[in-house]
DSSP file (Angstrom, degrees, kcal/mol; ACC not computed):
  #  RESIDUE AA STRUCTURE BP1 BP2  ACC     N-H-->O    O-->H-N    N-H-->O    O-->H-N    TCO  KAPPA ALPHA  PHI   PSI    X-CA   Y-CA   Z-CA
    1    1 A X              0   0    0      0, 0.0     2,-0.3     0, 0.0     0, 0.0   0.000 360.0 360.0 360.0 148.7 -103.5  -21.0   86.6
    2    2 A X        -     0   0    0      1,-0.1     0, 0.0     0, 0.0     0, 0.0  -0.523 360.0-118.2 -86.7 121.5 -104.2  -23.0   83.6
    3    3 A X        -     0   0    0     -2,-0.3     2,-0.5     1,-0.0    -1,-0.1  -0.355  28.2-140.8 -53.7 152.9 -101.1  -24.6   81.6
    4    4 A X        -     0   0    0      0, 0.0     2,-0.2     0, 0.0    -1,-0.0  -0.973  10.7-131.9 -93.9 132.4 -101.1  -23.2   78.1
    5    5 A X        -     0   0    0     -2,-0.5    -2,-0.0     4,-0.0     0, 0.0  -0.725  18.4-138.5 -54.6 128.9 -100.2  -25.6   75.3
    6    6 A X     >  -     0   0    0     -2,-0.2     4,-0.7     1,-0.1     3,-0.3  -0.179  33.9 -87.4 -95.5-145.0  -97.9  -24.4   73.2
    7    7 A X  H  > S+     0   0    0      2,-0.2     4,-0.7     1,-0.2     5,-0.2   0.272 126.3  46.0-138.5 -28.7  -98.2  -24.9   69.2
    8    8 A X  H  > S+     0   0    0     77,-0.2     4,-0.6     2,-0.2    -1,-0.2   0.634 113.7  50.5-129.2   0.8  -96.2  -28.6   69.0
    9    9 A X  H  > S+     0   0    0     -3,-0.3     4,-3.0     3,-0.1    -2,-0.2   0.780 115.2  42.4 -38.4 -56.7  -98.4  -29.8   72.2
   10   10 A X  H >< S+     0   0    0     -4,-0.7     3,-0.6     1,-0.2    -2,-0.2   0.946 125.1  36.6 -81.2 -86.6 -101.3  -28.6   70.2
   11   11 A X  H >X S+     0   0    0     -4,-0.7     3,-2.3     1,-0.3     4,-1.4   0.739 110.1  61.2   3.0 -83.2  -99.7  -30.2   67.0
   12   12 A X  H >X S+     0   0    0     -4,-0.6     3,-1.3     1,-0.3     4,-0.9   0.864 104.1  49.2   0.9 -85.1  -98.3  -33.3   68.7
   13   13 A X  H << S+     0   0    0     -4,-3.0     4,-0.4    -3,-0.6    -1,-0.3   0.211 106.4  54.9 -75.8  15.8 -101.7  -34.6   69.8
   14   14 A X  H <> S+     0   0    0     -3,-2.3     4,-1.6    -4,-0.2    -1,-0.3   0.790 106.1  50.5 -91.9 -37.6 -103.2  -34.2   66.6
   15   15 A X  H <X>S+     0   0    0     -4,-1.4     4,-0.8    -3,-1.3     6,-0.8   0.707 110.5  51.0 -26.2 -43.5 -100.7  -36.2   65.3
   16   16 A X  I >X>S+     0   0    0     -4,-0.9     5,-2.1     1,-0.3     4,-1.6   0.997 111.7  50.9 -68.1 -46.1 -101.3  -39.0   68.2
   17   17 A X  I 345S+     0   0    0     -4,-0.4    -1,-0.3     1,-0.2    -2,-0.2   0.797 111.6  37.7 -89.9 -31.9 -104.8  -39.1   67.5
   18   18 A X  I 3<5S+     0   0    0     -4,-1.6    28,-0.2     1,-0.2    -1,-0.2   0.344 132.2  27.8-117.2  29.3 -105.0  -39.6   63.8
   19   19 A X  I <<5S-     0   0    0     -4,-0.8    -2,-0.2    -3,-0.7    -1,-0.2   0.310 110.6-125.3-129.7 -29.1 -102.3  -41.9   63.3
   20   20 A X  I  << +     0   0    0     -4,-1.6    -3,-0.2    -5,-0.5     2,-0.2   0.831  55.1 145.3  47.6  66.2 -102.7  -43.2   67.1
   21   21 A X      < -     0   0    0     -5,-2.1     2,-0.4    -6,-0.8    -1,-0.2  -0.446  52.0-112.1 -93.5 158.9  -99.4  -42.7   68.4
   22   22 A X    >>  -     0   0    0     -2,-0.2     3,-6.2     1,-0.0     4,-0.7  -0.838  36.5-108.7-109.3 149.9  -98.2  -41.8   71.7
   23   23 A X  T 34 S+     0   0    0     -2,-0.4    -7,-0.1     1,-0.3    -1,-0.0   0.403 114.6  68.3 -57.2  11.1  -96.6  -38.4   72.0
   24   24 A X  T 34 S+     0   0    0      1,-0.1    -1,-0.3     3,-0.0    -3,-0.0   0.702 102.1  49.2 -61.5 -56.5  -93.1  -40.4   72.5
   25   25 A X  T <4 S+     0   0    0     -3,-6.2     2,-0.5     2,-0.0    -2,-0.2   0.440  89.1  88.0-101.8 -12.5  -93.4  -41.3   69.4
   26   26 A X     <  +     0   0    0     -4,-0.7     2,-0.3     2,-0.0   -14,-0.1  -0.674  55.4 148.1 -88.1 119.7  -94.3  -37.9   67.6
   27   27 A X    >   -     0   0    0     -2,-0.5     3,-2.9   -15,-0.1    44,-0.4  -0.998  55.7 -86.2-161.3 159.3  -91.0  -36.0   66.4
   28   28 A X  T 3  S+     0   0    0      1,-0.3    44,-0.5    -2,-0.3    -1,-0.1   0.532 123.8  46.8 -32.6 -16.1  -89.4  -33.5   63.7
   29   29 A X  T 3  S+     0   0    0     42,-0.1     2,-1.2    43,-0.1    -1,-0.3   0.343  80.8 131.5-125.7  17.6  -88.5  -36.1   61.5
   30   30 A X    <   +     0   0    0     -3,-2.9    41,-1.7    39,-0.1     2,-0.2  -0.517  32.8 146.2 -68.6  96.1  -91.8  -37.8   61.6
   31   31 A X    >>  -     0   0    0     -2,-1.2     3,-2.2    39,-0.2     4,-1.1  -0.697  62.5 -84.7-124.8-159.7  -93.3  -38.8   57.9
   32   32 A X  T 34 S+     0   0    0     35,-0.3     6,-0.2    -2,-0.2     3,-0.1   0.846 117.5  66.4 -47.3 -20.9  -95.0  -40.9   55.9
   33   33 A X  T 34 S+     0   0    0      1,-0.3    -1,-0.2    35,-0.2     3,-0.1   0.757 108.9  36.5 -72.8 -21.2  -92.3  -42.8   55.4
   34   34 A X  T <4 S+     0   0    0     -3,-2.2     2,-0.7     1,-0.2    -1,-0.3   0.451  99.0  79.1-114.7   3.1  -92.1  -43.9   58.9
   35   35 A X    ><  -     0   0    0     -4,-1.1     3,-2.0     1,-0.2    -1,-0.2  -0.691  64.5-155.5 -97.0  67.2  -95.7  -44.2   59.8
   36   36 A X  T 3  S+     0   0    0     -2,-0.7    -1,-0.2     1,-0.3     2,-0.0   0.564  94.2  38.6 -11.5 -70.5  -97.1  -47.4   58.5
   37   37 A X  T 3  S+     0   0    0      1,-0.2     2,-0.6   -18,-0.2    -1,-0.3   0.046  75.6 111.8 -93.8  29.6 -100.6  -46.0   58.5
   38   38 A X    <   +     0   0    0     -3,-2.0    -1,-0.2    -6,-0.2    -3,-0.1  -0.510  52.0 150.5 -73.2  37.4  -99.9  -42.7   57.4
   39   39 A X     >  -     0   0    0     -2,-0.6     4,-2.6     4,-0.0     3,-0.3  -0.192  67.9 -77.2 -54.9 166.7 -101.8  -43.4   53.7
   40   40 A X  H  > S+     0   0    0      1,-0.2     4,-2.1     2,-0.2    -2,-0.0   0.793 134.6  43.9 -36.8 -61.1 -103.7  -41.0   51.2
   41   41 A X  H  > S+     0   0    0      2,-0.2     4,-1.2     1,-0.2    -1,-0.2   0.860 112.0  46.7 -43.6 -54.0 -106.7  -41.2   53.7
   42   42 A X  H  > S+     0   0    0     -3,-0.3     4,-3.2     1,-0.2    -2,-0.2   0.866 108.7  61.0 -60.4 -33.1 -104.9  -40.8   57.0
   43   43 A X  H  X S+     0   0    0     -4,-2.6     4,-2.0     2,-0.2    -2,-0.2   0.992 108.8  41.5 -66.5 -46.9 -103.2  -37.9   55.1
   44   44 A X  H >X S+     0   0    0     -4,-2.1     3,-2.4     1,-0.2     4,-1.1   0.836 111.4  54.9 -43.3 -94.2 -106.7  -36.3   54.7
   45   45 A X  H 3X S+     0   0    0     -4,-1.2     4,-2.4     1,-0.3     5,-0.3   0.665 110.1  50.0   4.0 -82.5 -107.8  -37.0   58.1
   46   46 A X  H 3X S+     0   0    0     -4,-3.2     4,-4.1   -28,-0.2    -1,-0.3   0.752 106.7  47.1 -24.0 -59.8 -104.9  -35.4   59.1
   47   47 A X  H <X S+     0   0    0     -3,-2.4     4,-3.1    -4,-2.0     5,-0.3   0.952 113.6  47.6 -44.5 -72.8 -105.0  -32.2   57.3
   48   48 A X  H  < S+     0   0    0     -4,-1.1    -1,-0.2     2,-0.2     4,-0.2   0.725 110.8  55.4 -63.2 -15.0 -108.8  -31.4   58.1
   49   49 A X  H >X S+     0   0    0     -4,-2.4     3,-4.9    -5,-0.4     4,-1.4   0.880 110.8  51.2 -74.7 -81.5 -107.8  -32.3   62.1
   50   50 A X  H 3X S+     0   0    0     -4,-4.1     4,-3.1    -5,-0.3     5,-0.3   0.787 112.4  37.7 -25.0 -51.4 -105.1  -29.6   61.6
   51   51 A X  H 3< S+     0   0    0     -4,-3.1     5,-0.4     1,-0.2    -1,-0.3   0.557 120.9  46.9 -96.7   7.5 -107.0  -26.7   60.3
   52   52 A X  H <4 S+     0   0    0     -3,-4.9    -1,-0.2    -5,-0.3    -2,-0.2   0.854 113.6  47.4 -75.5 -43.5 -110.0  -27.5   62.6
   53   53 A X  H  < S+     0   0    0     -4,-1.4    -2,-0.2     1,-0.2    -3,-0.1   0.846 132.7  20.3 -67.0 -54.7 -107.7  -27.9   65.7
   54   54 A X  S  < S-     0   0    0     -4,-3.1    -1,-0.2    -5,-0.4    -3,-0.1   0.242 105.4-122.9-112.8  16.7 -105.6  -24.3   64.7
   55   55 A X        +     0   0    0     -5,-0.3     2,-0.3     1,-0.2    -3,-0.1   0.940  69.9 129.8  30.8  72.8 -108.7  -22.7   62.3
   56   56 A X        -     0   0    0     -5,-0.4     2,-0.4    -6,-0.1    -1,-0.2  -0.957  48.5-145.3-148.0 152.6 -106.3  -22.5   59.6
   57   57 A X        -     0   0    0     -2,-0.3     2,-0.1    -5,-0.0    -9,-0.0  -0.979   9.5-146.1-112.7 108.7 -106.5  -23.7   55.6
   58   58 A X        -     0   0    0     -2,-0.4     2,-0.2     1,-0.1    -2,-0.0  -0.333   8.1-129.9 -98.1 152.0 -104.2  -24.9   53.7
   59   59 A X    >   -     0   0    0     -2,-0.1     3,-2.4     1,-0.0     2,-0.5  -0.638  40.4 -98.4-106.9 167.2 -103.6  -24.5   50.1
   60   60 A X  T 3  S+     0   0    0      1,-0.4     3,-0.1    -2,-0.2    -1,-0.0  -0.121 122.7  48.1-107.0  14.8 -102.9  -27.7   47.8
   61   61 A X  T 3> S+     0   0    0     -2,-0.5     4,-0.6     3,-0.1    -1,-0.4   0.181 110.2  48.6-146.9 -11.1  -99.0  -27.1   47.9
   62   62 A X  T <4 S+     0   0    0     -3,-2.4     2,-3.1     2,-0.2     3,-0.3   0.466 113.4  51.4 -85.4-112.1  -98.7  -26.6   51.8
   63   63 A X  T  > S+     0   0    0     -4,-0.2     4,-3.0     1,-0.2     5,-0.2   0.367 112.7  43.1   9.0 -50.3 -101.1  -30.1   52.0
   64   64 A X  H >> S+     0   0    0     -2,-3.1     3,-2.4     1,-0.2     4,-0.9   0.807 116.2  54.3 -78.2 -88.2  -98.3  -32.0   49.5
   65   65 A X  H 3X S+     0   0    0     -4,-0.6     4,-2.3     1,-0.4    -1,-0.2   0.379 109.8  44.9 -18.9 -50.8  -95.4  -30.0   52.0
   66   66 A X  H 3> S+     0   0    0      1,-0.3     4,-5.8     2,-0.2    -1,-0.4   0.972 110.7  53.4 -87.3 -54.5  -96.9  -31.5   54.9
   67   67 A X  H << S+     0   0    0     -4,-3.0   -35,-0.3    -3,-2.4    -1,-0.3   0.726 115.9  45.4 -49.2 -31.9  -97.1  -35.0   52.9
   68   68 A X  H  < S+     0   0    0     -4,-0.9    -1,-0.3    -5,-0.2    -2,-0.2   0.983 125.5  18.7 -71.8 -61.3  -93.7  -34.6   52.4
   69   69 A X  H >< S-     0   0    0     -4,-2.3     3,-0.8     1,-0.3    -2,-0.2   0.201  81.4-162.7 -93.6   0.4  -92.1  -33.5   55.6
   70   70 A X  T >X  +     0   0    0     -4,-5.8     3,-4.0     1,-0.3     4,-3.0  -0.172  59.7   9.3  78.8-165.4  -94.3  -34.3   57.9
   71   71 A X  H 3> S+     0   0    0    -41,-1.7     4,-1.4   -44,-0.4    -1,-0.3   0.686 131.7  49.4 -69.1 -37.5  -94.4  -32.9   61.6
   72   72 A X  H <> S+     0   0    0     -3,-0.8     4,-1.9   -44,-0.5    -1,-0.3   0.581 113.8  42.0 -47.3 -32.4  -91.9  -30.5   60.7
   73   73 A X  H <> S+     0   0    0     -3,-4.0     4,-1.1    -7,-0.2     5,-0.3   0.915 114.4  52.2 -80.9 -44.5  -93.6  -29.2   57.6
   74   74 A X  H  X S+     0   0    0     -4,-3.0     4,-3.4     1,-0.2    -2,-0.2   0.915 113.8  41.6 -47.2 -47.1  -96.8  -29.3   59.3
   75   75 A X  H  X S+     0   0    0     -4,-1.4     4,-2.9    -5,-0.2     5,-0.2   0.990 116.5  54.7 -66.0 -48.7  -95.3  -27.0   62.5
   76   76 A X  H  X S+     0   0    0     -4,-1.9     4,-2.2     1,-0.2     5,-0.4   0.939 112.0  40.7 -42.0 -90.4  -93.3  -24.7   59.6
   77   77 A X  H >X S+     0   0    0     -4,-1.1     4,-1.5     1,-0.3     3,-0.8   0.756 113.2  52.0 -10.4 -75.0  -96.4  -24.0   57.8
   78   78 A X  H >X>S+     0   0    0     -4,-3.4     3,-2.4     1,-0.3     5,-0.8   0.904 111.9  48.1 -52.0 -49.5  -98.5  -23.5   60.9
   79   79 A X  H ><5S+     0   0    0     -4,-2.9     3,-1.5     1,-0.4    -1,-0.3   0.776 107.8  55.6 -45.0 -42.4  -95.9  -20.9   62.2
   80   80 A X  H <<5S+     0   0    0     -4,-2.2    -1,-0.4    -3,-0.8    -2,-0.2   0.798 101.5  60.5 -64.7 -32.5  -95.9  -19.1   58.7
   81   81 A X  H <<5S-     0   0    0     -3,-2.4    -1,-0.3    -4,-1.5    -2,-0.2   0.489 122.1-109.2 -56.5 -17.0  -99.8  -18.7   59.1
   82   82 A X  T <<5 +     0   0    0     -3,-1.5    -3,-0.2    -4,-0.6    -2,-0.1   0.373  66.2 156.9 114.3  25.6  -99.1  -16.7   62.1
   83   83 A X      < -     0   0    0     -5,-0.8     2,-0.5    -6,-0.2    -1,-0.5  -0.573  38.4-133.8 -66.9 138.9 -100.6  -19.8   64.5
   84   84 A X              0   0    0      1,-0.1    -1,-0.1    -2,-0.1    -6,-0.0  -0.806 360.0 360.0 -82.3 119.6  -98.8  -19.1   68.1
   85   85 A X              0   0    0     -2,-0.5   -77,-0.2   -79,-0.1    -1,-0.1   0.512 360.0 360.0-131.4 360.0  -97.3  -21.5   70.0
């Protein structure tokens, strides 16, 4: 039987990939603040990875949430969209 990934696997590795971190290195308190290349671009990049990745959209006050808080906001959010993890 196939593992499932749950929601901060899924999450995680989007994270790895558009910052290019190892999942080690991906955690709750993770934001711009600590990500060198976490800029205005990376932030995009991000965003559109997320809602391809869990086919979800975000509105322009969850985006700035995420930009704020980071891995945390980003997992809150999805969970309030009803993504399952």
């Amino acid at each position: 039987m196939a593992q499932v990934e749950s929601l901060e696997e899924k999450l995680r590795q989007v994270f790895c990939d558009v910052f290019n971190l190892k999942p080690e290195e991906v955690y709750d308190n993770l934001t711009p603040s600590n990500v060198p290349n976490w800029d205005s671009m990376q932030h995009l990049n991000l965003i559109v990875s997320i809602e391809e990745r869990f086919g979800v959209s975000f509105s322009p006050e969850e985006i700035g949430e995420i930009g704020d808080g980071g891995f945390r906001a980003a997992r809150k959010i999805l969970v309030s969209k009803g993504v399952a993890g």
